[in-house]
Chimera marker file (.cmm) of the C-alpha trace (Angstrom):
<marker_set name="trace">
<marker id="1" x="-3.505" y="-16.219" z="10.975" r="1" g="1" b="0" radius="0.5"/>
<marker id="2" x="-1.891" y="-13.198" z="10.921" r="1" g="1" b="0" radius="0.5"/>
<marker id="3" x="-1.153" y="-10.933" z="14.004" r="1" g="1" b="0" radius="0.5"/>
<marker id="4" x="-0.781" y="-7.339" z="14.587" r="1" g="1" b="0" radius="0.5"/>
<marker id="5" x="0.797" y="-6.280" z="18.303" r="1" g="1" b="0" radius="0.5"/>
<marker id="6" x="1.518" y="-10.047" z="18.916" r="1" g="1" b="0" radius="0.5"/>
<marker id="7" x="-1.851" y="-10.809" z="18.922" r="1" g="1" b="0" radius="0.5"/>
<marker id="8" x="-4.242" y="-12.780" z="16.316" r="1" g="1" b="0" radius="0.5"/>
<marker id="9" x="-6.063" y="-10.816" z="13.743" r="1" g="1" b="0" radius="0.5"/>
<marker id="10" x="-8.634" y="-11.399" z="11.478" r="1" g="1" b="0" radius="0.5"/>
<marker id="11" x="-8.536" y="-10.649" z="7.443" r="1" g="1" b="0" radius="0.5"/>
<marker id="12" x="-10.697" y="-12.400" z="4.404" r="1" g="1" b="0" radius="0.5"/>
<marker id="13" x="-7.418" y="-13.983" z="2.743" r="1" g="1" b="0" radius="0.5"/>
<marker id="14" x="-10.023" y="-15.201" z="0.221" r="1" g="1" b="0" radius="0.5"/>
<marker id="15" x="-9.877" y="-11.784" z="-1.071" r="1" g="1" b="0" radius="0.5"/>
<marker id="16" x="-6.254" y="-11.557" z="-1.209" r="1" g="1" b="0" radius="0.5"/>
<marker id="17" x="-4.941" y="-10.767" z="-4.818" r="1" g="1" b="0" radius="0.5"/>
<marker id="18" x="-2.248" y="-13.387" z="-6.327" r="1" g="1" b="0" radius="0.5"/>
<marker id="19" x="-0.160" y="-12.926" z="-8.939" r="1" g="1" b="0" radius="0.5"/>
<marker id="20" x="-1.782" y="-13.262" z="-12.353" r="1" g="1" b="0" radius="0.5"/>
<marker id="21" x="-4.830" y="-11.655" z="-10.868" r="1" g="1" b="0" radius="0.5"/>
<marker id="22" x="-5.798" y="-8.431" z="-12.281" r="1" g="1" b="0" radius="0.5"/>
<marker id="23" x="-6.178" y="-5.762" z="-9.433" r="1" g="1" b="0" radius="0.5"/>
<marker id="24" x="-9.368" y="-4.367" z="-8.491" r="1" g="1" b="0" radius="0.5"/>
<marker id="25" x="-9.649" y="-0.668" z="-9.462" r="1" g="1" b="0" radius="0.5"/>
<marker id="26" x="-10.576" y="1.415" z="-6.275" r="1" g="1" b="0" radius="0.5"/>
<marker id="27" x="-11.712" y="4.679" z="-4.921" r="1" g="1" b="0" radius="0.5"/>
<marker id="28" x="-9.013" y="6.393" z="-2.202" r="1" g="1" b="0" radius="0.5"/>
<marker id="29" x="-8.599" y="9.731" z="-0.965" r="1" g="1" b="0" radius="0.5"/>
<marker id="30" x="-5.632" y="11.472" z="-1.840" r="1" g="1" b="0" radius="0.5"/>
<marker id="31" x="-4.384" y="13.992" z="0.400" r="1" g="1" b="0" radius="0.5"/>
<marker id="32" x="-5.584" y="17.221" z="-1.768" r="1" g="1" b="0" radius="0.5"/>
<marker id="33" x="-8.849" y="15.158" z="-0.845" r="1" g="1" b="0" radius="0.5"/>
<marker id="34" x="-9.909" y="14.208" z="-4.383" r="1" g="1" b="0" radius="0.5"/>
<marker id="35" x="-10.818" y="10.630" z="-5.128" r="1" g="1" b="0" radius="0.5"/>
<marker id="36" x="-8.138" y="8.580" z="-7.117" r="1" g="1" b="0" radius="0.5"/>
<marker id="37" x="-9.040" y="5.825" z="-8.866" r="1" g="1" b="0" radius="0.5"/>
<marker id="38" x="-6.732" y="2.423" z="-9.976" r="1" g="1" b="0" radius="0.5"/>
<marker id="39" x="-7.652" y="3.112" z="-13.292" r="1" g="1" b="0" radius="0.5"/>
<marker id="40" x="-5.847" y="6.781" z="-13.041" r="1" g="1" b="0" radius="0.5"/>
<marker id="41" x="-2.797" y="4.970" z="-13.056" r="1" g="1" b="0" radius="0.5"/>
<marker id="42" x="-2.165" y="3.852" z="-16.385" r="1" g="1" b="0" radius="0.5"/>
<marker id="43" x="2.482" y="3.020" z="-15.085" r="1" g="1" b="0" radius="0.5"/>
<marker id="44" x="3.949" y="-0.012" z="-13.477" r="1" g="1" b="0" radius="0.5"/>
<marker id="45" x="3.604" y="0.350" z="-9.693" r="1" g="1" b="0" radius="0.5"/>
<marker id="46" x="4.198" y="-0.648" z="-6.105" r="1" g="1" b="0" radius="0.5"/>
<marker id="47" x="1.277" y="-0.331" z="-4.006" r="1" g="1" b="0" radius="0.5"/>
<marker id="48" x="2.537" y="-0.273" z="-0.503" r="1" g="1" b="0" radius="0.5"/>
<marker id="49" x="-0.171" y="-0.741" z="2.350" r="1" g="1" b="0" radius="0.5"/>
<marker id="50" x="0.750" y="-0.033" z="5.857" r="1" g="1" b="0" radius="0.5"/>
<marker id="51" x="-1.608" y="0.350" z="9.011" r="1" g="1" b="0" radius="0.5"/>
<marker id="52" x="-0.188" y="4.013" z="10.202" r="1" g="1" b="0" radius="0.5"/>
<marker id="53" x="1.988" y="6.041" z="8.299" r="1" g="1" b="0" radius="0.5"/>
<marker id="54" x="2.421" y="7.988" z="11.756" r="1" g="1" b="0" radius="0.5"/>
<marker id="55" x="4.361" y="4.446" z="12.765" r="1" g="1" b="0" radius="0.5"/>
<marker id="56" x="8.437" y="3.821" z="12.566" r="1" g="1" b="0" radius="0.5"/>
<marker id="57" x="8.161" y="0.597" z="10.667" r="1" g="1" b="0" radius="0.5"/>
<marker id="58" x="5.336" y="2.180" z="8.209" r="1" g="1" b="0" radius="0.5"/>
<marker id="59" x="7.508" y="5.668" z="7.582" r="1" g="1" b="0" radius="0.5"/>
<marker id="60" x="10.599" y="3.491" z="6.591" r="1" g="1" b="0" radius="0.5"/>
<marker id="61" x="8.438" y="1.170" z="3.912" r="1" g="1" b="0" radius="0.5"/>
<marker id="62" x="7.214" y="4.145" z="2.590" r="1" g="1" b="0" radius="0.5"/>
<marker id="63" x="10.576" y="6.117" z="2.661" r="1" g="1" b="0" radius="0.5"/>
<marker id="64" x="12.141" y="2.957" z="1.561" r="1" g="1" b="0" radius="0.5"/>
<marker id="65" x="10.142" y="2.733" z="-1.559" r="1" g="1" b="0" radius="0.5"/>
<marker id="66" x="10.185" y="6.108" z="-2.656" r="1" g="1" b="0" radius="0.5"/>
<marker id="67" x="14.054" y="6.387" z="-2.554" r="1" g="1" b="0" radius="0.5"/>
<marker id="68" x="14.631" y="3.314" z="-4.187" r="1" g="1" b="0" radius="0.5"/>
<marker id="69" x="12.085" y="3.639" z="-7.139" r="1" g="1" b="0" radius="0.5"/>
<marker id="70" x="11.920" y="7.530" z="-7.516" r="1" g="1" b="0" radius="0.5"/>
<marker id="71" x="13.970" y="7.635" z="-10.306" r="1" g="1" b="0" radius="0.5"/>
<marker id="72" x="12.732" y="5.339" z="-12.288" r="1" g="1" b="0" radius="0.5"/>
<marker id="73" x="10.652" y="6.015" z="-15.035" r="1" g="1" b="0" radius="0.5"/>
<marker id="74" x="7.329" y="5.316" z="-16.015" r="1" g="1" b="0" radius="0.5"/>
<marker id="75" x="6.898" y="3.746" z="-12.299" r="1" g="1" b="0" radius="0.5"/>
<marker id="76" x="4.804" y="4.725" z="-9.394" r="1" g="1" b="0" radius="0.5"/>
<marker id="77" x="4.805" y="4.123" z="-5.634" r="1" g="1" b="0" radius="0.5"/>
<marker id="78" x="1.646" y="4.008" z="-3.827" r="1" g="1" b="0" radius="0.5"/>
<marker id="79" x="1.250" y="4.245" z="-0.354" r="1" g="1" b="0" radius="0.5"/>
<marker id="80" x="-2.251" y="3.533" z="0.942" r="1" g="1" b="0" radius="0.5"/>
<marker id="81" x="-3.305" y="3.383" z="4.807" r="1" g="1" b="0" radius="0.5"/>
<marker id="82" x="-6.406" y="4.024" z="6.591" r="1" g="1" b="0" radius="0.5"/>
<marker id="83" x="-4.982" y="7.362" z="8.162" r="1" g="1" b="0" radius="0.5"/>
<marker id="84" x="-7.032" y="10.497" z="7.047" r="1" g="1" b="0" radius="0.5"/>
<marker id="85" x="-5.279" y="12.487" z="4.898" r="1" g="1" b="0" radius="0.5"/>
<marker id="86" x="-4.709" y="15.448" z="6.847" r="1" g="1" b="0" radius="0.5"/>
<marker id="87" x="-1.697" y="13.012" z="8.578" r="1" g="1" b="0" radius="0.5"/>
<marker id="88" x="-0.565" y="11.758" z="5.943" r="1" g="1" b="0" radius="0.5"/>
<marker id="89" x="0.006" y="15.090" z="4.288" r="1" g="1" b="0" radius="0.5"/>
<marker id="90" x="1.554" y="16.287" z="7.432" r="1" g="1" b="0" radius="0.5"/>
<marker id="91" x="4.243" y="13.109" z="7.231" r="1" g="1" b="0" radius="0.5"/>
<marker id="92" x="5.085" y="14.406" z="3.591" r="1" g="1" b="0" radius="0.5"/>
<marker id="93" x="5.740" y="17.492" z="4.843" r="1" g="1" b="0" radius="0.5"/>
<marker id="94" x="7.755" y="16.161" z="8.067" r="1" g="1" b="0" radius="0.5"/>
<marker id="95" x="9.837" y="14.031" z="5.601" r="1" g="1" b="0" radius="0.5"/>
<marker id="96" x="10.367" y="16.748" z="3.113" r="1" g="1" b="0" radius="0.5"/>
<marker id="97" x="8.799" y="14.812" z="0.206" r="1" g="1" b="0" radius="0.5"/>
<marker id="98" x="6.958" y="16.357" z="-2.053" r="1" g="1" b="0" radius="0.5"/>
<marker id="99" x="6.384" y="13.815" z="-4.994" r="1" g="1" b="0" radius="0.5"/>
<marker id="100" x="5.001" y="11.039" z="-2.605" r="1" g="1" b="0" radius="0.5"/>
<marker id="101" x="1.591" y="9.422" z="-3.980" r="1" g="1" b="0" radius="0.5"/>
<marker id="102" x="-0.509" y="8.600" z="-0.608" r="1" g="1" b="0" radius="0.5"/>
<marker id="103" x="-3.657" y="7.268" z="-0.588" r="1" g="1" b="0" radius="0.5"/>
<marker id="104" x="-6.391" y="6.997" z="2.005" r="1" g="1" b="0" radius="0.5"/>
<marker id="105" x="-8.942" y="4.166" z="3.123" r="1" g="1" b="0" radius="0.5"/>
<marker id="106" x="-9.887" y="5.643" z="6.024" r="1" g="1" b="0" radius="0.5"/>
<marker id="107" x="-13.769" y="6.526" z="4.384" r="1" g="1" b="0" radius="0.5"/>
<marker id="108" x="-15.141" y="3.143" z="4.243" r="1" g="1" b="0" radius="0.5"/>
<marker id="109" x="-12.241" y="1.219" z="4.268" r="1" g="1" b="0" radius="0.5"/>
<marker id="110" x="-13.736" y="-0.264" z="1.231" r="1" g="1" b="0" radius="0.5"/>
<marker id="111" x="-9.890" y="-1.009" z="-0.266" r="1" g="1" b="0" radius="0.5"/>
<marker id="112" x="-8.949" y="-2.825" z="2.287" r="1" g="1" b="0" radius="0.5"/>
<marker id="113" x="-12.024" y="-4.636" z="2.127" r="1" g="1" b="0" radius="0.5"/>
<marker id="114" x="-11.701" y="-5.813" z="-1.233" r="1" g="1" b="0" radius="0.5"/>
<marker id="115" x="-8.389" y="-6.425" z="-1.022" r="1" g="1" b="0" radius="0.5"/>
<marker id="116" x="-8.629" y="-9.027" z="1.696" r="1" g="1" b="0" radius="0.5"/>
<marker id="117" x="-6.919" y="-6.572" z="4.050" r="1" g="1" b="0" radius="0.5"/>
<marker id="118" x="-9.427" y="-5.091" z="6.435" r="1" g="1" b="0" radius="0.5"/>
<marker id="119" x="-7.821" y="-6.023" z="10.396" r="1" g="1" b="0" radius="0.5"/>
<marker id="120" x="-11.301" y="-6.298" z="11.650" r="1" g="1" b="0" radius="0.5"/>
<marker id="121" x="-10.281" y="-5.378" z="14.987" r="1" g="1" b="0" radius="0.5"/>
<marker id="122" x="-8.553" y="-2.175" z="14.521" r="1" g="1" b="0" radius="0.5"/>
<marker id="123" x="-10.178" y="-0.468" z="11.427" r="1" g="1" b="0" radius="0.5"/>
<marker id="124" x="-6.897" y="-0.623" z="10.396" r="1" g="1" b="0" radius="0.5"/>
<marker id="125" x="-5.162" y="-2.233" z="7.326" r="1" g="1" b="0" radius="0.5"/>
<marker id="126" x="-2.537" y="-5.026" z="7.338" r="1" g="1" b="0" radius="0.5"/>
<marker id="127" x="0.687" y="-4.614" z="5.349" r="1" g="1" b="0" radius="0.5"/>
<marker id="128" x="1.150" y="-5.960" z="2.128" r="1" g="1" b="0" radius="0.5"/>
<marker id="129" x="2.836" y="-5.331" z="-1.419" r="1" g="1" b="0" radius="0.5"/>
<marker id="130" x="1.789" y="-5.182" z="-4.309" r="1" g="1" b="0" radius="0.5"/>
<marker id="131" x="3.109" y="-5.177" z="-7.695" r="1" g="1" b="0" radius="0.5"/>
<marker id="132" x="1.042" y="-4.346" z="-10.741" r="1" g="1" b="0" radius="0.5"/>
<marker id="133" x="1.983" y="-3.860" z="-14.577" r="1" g="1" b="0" radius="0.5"/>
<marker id="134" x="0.545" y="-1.098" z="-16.413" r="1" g="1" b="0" radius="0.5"/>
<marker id="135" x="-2.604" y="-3.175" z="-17.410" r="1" g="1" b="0" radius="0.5"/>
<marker id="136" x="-2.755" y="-3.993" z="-13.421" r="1" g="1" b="0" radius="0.5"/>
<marker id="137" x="-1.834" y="-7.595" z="-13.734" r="1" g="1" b="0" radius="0.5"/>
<marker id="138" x="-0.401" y="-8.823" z="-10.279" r="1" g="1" b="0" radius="0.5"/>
<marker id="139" x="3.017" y="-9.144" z="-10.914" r="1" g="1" b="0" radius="0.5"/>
<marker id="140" x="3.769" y="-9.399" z="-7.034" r="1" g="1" b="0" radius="0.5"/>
<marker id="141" x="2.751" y="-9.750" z="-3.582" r="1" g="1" b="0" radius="0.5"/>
<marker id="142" x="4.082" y="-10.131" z="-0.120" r="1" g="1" b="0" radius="0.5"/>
<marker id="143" x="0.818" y="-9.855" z="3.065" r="1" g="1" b="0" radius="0.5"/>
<marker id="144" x="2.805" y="-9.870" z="5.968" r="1" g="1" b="0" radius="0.5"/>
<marker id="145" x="1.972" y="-12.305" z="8.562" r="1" g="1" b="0" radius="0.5"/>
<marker id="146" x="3.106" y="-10.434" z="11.473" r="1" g="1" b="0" radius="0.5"/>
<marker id="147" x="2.056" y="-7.181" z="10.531" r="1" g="1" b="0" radius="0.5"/>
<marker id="148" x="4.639" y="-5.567" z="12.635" r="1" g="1" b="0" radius="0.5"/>
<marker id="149" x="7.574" y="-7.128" z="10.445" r="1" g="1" b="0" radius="0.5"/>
<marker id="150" x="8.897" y="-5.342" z="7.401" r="1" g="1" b="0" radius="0.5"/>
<marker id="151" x="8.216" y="-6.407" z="3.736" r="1" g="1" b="0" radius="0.5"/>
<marker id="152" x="10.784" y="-7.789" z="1.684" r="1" g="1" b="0" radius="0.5"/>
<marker id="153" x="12.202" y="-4.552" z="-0.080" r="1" g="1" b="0" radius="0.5"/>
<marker id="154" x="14.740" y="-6.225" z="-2.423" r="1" g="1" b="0" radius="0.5"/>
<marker id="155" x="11.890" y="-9.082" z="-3.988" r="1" g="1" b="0" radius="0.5"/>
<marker id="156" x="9.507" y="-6.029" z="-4.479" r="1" g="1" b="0" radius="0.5"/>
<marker id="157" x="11.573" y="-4.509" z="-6.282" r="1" g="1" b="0" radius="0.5"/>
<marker id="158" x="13.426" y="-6.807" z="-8.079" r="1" g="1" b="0" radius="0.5"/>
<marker id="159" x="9.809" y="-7.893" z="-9.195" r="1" g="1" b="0" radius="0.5"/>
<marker id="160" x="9.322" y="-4.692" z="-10.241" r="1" g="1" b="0" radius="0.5"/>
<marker id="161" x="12.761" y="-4.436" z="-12.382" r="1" g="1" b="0" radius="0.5"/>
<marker id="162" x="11.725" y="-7.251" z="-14.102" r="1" g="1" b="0" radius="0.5"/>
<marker id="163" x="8.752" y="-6.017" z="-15.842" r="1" g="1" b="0" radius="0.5"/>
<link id1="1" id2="2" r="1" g="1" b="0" radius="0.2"/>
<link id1="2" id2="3" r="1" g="1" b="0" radius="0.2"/>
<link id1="3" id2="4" r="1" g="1" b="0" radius="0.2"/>
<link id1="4" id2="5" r="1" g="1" b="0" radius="0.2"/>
<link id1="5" id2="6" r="1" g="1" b="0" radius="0.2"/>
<link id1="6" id2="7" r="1" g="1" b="0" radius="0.2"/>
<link id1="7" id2="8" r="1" g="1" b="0" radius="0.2"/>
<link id1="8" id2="9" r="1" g="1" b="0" radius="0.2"/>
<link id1="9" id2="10" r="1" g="1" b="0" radius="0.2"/>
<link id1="10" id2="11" r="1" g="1" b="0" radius="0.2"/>
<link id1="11" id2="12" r="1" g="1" b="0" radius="0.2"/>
<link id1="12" id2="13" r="1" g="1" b="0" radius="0.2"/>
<link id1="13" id2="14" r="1" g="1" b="0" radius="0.2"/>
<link id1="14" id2="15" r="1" g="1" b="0" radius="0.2"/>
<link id1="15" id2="16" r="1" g="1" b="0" radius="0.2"/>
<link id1="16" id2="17" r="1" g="1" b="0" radius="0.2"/>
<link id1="17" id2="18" r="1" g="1" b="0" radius="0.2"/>
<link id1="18" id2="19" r="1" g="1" b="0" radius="0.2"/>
<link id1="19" id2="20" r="1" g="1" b="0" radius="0.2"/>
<link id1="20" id2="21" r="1" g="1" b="0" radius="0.2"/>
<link id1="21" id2="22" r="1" g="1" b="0" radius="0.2"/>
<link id1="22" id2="23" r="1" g="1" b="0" radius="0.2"/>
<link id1="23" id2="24" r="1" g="1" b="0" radius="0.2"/>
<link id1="24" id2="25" r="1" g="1" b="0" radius="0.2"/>
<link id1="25" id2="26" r="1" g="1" b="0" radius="0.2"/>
<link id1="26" id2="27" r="1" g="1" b="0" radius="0.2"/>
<link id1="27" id2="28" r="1" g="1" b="0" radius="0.2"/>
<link id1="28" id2="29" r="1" g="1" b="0" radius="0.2"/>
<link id1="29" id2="30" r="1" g="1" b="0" radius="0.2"/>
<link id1="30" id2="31" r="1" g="1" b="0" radius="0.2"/>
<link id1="31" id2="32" r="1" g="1" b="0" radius="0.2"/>
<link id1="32" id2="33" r="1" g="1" b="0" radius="0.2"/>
<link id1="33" id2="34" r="1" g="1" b="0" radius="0.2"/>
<link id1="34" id2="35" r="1" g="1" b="0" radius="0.2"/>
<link id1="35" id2="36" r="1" g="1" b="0" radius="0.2"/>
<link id1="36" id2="37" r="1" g="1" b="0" radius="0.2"/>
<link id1="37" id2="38" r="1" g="1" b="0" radius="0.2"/>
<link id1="38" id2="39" r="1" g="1" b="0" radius="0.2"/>
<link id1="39" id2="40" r="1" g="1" b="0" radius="0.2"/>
<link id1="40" id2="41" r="1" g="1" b="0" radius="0.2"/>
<link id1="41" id2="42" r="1" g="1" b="0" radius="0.2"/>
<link id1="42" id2="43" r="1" g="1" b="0" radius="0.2"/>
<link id1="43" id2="44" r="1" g="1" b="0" radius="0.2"/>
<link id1="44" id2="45" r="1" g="1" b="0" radius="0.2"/>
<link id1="45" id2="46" r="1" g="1" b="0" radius="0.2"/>
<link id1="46" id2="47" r="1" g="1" b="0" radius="0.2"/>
<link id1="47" id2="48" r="1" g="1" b="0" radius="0.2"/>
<link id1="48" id2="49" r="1" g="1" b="0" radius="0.2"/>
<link id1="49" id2="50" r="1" g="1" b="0" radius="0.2"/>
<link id1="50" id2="51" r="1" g="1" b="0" radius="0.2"/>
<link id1="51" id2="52" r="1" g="1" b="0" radius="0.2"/>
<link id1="52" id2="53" r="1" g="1" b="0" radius="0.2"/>
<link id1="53" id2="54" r="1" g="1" b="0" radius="0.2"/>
<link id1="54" id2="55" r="1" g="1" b="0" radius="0.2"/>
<link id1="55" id2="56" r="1" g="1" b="0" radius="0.2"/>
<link id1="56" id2="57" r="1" g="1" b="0" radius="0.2"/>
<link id1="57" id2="58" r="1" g="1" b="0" radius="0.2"/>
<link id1="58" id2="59" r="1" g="1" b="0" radius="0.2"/>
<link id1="59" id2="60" r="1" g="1" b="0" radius="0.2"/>
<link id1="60" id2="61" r="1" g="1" b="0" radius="0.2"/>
<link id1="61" id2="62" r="1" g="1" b="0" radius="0.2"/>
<link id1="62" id2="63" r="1" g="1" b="0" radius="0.2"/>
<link id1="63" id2="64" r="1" g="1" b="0" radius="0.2"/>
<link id1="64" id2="65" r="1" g="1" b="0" radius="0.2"/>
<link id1="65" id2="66" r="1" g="1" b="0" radius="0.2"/>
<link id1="66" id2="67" r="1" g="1" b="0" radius="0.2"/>
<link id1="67" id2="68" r="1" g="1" b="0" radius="0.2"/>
<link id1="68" id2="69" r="1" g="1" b="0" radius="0.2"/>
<link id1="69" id2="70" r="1" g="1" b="0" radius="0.2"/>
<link id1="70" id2="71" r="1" g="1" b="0" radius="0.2"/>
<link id1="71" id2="72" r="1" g="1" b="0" radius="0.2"/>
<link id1="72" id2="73" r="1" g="1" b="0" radius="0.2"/>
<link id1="73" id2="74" r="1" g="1" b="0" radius="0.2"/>
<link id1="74" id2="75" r="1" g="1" b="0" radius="0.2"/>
<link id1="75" id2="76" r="1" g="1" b="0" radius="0.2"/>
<link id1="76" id2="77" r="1" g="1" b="0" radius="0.2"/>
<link id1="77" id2="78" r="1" g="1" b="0" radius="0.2"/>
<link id1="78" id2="79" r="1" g="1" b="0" radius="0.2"/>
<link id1="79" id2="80" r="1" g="1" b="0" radius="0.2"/>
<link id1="80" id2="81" r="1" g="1" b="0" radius="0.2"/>
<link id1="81" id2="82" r="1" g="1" b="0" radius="0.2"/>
<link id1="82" id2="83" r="1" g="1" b="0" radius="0.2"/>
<link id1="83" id2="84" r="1" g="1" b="0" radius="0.2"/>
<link id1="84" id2="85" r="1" g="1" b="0" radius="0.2"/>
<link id1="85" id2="86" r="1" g="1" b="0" radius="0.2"/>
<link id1="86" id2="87" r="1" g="1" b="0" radius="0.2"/>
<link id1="87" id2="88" r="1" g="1" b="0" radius="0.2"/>
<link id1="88" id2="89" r="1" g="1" b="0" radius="0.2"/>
<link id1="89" id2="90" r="1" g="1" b="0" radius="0.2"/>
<link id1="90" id2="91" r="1" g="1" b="0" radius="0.2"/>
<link id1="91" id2="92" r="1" g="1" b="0" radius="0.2"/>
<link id1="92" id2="93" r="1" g="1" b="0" radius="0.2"/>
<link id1="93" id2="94" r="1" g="1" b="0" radius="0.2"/>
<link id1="94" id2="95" r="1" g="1" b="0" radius="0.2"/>
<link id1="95" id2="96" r="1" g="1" b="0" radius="0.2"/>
<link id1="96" id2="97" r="1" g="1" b="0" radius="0.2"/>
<link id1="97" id2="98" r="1" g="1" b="0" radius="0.2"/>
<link id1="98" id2="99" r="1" g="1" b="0" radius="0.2"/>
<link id1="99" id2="100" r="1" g="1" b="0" radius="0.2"/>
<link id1="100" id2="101" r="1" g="1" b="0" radius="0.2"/>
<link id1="101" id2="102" r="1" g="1" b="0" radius="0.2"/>
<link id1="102" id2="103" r="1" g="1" b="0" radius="0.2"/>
<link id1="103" id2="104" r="1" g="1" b="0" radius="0.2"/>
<link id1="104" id2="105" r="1" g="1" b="0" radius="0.2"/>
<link id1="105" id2="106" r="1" g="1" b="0" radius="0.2"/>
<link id1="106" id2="107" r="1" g="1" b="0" radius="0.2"/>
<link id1="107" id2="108" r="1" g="1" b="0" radius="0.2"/>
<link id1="108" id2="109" r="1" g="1" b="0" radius="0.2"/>
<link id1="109" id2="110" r="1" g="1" b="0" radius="0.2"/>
<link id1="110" id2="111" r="1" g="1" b="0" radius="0.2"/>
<link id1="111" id2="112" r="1" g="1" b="0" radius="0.2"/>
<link id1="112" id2="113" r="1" g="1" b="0" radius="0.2"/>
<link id1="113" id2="114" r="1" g="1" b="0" radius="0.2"/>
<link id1="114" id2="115" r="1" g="1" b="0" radius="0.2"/>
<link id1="115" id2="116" r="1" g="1" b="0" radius="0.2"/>
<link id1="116" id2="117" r="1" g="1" b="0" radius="0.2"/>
<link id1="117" id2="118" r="1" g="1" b="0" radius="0.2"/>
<link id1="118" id2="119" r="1" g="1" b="0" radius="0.2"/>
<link id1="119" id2="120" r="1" g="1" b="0" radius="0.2"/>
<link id1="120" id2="121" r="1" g="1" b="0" radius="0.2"/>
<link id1="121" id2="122" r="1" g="1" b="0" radius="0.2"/>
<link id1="122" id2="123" r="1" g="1" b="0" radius="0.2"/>
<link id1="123" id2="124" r="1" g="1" b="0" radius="0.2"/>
<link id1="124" id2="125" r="1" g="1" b="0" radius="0.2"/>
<link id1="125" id2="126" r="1" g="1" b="0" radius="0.2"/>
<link id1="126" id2="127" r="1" g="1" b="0" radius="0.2"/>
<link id1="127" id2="128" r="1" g="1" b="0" radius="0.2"/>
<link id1="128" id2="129" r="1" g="1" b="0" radius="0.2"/>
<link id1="129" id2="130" r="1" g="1" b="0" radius="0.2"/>
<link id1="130" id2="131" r="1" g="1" b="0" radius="0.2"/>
<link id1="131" id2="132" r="1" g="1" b="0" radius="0.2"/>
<link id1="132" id2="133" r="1" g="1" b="0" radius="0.2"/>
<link id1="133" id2="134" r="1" g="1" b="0" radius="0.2"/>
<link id1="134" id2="135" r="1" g="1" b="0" radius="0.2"/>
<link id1="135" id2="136" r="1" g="1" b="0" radius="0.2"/>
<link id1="136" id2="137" r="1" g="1" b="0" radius="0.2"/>
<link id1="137" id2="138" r="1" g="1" b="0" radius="0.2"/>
<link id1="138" id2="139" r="1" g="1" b="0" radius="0.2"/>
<link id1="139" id2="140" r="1" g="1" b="0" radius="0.2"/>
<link id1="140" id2="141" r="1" g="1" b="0" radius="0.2"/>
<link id1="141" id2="142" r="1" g="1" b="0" radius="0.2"/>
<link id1="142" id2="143" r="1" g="1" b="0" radius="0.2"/>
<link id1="143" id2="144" r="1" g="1" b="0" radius="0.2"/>
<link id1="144" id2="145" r="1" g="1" b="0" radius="0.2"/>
<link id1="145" id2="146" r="1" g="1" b="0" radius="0.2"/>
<link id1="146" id2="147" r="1" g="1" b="0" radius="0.2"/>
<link id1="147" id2="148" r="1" g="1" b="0" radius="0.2"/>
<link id1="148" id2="149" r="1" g="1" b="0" radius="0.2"/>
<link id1="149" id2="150" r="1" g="1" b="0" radius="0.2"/>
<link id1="150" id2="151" r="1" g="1" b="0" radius="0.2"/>
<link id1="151" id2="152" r="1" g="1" b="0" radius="0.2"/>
<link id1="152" id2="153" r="1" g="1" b="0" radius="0.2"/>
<link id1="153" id2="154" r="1" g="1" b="0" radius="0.2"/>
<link id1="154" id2="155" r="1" g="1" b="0" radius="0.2"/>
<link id1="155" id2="156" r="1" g="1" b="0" radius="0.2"/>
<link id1="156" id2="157" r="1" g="1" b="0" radius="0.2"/>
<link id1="157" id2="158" r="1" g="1" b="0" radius="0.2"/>
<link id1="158" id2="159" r="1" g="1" b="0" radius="0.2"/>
<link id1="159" id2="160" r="1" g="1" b="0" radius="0.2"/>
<link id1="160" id2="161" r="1" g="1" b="0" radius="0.2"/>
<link id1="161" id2="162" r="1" g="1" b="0" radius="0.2"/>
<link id1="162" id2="163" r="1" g="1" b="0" radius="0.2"/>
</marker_set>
């Protein structure tokens, strides 16, 4: 079971992509505050999902991403979390980036929901990665198991190279 603060948590792992799967397309808020579908996507990406972008450990995944795929073409990094988007625009601004693709649940929390990653107890969702090809075949995941631990960068993206 995973845990989030040290203590127990509850997500529907049943609903947990695996690779091969071919991802859900969603509705999130972006921080303009228009709706973004999956299906707007058509690159390669990373989908990064942290509880709190307003968080240490969630502001370095996302930083970390960003800098280490930024470059690279036809590829996009996704940051999704259940803050509104208000904050998350505000961190963009804090961390001077401008080209950052964030994402918001924090409506219905339907994507974390179908995604299997809904912490029940906090309205908040658990981290994970996600790698998708440009028809959004799972290429990769990681779902943390102690929420408070950082994904493995290096697999992500080495997954990611490899398409």
């Amino acid at each position: 079971m995973p845990t989030f603060l040290g203590k127990p948590v509850k997500v529907d792992k049943a609903k947990q992509l695996q690779v091969g799967d071919i991802a859900h397309d969603f509705t999130l808020t972006a921080t303009d505050l228009t709706k973004k579908h999956l299906s707007d996507f058509q690159e390669k990406k990373v989908i990064s999902i942290v509880p709190s972008i307003d968080t240490g450990l969630c502001s370095t995944q996302t930083r970390t991403f960003n800098r280490d795929l930024a470059a690279r073409p036809d590829t996009l990094v996704i940051t999704v979390s259940a803050d509104l988007p208000f904050a998350q625009e505000r961190w963009c601004g804090a961390q001077d980036l401008e080209d950052v693709i964030m994402l918001s649940d924090y409506y219905d929390n339907s994507f974390a929901k179908a995604y299997g990653l809904l912490m029940e107890e906090w309205h908040l969702l658990a981290r994970a990665v996600l790698v998708l090809d440009e028809t959004n075949t799972v290429r990769y995941t990681e779902y943390l198991e102690n929420v408070n631990s950082e994904p493995d960068y290096e697999a992500a993206i080495a997954a990611l190279k490899a398409l």
